[in-house]
N, C-alpha and C positions, 0 to 999 in steps of 0.2 A: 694519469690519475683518473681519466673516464672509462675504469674498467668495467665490469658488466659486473654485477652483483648479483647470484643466482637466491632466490630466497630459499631458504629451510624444508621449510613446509611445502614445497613445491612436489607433485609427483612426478618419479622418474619415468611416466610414460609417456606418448608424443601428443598428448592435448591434457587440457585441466579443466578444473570442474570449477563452475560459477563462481564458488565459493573463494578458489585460489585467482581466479580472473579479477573478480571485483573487490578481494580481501576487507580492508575496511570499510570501502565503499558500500556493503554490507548495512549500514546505519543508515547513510543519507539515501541508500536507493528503496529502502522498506518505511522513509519515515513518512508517514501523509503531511509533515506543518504545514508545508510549500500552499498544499490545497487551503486550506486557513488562512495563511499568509491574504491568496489571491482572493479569496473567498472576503475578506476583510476589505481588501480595497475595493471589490465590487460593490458592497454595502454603504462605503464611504465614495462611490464614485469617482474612483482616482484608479489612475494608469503608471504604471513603473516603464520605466524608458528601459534602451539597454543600459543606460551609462547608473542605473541607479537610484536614478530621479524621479521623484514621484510627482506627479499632476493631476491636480483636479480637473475632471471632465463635469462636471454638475452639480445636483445637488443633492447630500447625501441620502438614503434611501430612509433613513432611519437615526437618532442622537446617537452617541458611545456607549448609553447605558445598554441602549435597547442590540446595538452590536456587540457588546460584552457578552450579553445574556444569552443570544442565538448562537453565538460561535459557541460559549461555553457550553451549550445543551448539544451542539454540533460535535464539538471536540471528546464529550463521552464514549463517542462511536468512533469521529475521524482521527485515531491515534497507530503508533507504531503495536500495540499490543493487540489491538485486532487484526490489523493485516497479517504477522505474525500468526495467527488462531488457524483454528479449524472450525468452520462453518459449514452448516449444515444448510439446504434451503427455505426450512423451515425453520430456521434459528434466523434465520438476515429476515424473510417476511415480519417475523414476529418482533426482531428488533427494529425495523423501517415502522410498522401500524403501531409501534408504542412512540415513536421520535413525532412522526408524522400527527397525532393525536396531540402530543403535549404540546407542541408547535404550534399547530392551529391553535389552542389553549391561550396559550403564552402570546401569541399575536394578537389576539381578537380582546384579549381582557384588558392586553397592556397598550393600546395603540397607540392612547392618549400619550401617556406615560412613556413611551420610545419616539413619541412624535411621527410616528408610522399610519398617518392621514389618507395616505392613498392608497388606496385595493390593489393596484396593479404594482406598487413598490412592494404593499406584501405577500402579493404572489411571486414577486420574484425572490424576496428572502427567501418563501418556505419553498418553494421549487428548488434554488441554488443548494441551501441548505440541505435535502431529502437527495437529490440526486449527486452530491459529496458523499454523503451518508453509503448511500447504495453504492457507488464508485467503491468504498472502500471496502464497504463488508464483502462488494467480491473478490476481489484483490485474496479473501482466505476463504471463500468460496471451496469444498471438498480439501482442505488445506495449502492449495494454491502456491501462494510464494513460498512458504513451509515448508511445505512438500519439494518446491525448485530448489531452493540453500540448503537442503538435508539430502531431501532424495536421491539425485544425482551424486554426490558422493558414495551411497549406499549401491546405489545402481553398475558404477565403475567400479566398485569393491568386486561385488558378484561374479560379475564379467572376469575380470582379473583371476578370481579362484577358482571358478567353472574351467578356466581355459590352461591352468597347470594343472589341474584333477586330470584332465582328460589329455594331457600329453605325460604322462606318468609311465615310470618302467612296463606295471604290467600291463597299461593300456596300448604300449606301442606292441610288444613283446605278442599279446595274447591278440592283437587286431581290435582293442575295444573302443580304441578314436574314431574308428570306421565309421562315417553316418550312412545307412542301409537305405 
């Protein structure tokens, strides 16, 4: 019963492309939460063990309301559909000086209000914050992973048709596979 199951989709040539390597894995390897996730407990000062378990190391950086609101303005940017994207350099600049802007905004009016009392706890929101941000948008920097789960399929295509064009009847026949 533990025979080998070859899957469908697989190419009959002697390697595969990312896409057939990683198949569904596809979701959890393009999704950012994870960064969110940790991103969250650094905010709330707490550490996740292997086994799961979560522990407080302090005290937290900021109340729920005020980590609600920073991940939320965070998670516009740190999602599966930008990484996904094609960006440009001048698209990620221009969406970092608008996060980084509303941030400092959002920090400095609401301090009170998030309980965010200390300067150096809200430099490290909006630092942790701004450089998540930046992590992801290059992640689709010139189209990035995009380009890696597409392209190389496309790439392997080519190769594949270049390489029967040019072992063809009249290519063998007339000497036209010859490289000069």
């Amino acid at each position: 019963m533990n025979e080998a199951v070859e899957p469908m989709d697989m190419p009959s040539v002697g390697y595969s492309t990312p896409r057939d390597t990683y198949g569904s894995s596809i979701l959890m390897l393009t999704n950012p939460d994870n960064s969110l996730y940790k991103m969250e407990l650094a905010f709330r000062s707490c550490v996740e063990d292997s086994d799961g378990k979560i522990e407080q190391k302090g005290k937290p950086l900021m109340n729920d309301e005020g980590i609600t609101k920073v991940i939320g303005q965070v998670q516009t940017i740190v999602n599966q559909v930008t990484v996904m994207s094609h960006l440009e350099s001048k698209h990620i600049r221009m969406l970092m000086e608008d996060l980084a802007d509303s941030l400092a905004i959002d920090l400095m009016l609401n301090r009170d209000r998030y309980e965010l009392r200390n300067p150096s706890a809200r430099a490290v929101v909006y630092a942790e914050s701004l450089r998540s941000a930046f992590i992801c948008m290059n992640r689709a920097l010139q189209g990035g992973e995009r380009r890696f789960w597409k392209g190389t399929q496309h790439e392997i295509t080519n190769r594949m048709e270049n390489q029967q064009q040019n072992n063809g009847m009249f290519s063998k026949f007339f000497g036209w596979n010859r490289r000069q």
